[in-house]
Every structure is written in C-alpha cells, then in structure tokens.
VOGU-3710 file (C-alpha; in Angstrom, 3 decimals, decimal comma):
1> xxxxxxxxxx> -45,326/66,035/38,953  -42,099/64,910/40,161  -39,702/64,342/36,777  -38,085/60,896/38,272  -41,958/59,665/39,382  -43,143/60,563/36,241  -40,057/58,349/34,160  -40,880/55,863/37,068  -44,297/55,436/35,241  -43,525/55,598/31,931
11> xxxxxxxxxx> -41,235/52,520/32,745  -43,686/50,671/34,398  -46,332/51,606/31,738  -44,028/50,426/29,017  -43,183/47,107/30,260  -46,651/46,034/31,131  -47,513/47,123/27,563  -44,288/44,983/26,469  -45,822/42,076/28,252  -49,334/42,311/26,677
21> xxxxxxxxxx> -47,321/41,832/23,134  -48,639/38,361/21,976  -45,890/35,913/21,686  -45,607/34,934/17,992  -46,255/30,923/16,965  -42,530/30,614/15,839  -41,048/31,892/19,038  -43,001/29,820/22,104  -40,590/28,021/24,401  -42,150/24,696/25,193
31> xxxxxxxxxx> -40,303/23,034/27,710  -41,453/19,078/27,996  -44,579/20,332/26,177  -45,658/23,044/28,726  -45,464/26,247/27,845  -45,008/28,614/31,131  -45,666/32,207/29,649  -49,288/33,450/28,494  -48,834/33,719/24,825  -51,000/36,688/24,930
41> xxxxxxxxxx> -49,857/38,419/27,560  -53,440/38,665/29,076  -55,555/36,544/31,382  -57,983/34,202/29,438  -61,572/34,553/29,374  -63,454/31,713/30,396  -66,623/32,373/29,025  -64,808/33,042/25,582  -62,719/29,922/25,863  -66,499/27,831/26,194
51> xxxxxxxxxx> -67,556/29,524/22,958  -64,045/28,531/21,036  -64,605/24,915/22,693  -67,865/24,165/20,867  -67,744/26,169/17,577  -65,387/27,559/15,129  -61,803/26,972/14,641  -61,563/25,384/18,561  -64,336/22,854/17,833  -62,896/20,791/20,623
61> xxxxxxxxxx> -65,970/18,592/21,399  -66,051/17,513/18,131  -63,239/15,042/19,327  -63,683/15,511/23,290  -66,536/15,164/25,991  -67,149/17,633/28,109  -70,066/16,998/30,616  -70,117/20,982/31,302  -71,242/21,437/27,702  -74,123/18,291/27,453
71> xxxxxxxxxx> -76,717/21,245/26,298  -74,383/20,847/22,830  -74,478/18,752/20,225  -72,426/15,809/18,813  -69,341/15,307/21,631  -66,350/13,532/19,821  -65,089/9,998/21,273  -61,532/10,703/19,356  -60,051/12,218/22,462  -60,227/11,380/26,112
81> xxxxxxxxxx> -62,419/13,239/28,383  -61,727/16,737/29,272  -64,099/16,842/32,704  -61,812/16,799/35,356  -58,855/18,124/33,085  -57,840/20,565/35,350  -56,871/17,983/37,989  -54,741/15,961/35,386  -52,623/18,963/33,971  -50,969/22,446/35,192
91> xxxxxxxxxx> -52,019/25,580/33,402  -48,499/25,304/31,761  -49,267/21,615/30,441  -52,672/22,831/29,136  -51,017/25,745/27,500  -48,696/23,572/25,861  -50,906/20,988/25,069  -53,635/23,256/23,346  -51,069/25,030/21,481  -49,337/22,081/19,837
101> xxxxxxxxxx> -49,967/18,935/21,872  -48,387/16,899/19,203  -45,371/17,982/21,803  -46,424/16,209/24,865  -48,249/13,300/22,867  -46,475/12,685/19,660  -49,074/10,277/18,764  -51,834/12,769/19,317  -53,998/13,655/16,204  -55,395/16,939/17,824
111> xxxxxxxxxx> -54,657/19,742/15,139  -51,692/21,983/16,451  -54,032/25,124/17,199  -50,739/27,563/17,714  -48,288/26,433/14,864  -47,443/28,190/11,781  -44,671/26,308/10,102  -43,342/22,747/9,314  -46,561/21,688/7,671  -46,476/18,475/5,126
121> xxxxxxxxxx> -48,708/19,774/3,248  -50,992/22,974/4,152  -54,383/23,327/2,696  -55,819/26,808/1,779  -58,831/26,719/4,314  -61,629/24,156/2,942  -60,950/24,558/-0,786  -58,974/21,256/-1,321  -56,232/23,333/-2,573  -53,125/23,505/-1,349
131> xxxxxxxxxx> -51,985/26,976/0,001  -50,919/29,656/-1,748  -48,398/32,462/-1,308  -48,137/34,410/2,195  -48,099/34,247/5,898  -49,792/31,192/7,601  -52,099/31,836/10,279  -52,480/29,748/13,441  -55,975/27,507/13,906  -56,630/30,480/17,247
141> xxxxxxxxxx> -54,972/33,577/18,264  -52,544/33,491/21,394  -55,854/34,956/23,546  -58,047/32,518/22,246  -55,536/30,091/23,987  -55,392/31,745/26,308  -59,396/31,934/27,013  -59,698/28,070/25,633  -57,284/27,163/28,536  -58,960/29,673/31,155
151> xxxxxxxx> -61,691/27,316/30,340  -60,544/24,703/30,882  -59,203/25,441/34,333  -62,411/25,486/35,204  -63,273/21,724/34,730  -61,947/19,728/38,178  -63,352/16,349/39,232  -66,516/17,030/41,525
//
C-alpha cells in the first residue's frame, strides 16, 4: 500500500469518526432556535423516532396529535398538531425545536428534551425529590433526536 494513500485514509477515517462524536447538551449552537448540525453525528432512524414519539422519555403524543399514530392511545390537545409538521418547519427548526423549543417559542411548555443545565429546580426522576449530586442527563440522547426528528420529516400534508 502506498504510505501517502494509506495516511490519506487514516485522515479521512478519523474525521468521519470525529463527526459521529455526539455534540454535548452544553455546547449546541442554536441559531434563531434551529440548530443546523446533527447532534449525533448520524442520520436518524425513523422507525426509532415513532417508538420515542409514543412511549418513554419522548412521550410526544401525550401533548400532540399525530394522525400517523391513531392505532395509539390518549393523543394530547396541549400542543398543536404535528401532521403536516414537516411542511411548517426545516429539519434545522425541528432540530432546534425538539431539543429545547423553549428557544423558538418562549412560551412553549414542551419539556427541553436536550438541556442539561439552568434548571429552577430539577427533580431526581419521579421521586418528588429534588436532585442530588452528579451529572444531569438530557430527557433523550443526541440520536434519539436525531431519530425523533427523522420522524418527523416524515409527516407532510397529504
């Protein structure tokens, strides 16, 4: 193998691995609430992002509709619709607005899914107690937003 082909790969290797690093909750650029880089580095899963948007820490229809997802139980009337989101928002905007959309909409009370820090007060799961010592952890990793907004890509006006 050719000694400058093989450094030629190593580089190229490296910096796609660089890429894949998840940007950390402290350290996203918003920039009028959108957020322009994946914060994971990789594509998002659609599929996944469904899952996140009906159960666990997403939980999104418990405030939102989402005519995609009828077969589930117990859509929320908090937040506006998301059918046809796609059309309303750029992947950017949806990035931003799923990570912290208290940015775009400062009157929004959808939980900031992506934010570790300037909490009032931060409870310690569903105790009732307020946390303890060490690291706070984000509502969903930077590829769940990642596959919550691949997701909701999918969902354009018919």
């Amino acid at each position: 193998m050719n000694y400058g082909l093989g450094l030629g790969v190593a580089a190229v290797f490296a910096a796609t691995t660089a890429l894949a690093e998840a940007v950390k909750p402290t350290e996203v650029v918003f920039v009028d609430g959108a957020v322009e880089v994946s914060l994971s580095g990789q594509a998002g899963d659609p599929a996944a992002g469904a899952e996140i948007m009906n159960k666990g820490a997403g939980n999104c229809i418990a405030c939102h509709q989402v005519t995609n997802l009828a077969h589930l139980p117990f859509h929320g009337e908090i937040g506006p619709t998301l059918d046809g989101v796609a059309d309303r928002w750029s992947v950017p905007e949806l990035r931003g607005i799923v990570a912290n959309a208290k940015l775009m909409f400062p009157e929004s009370r959808m939980p900031s899914f992506y934010k570790t820090e300037g909490f009032v007060r931060l409870g310690d799961a569903y105790t009732g107690k307020a946390h303890g010592d060490g690291e706070v952890q984000p509502l969903l990793t930077a590829q769940q937003i990642e596959d919550v907004v691949a997701y909701l890509v999918t969902l354009k006006e018919e």
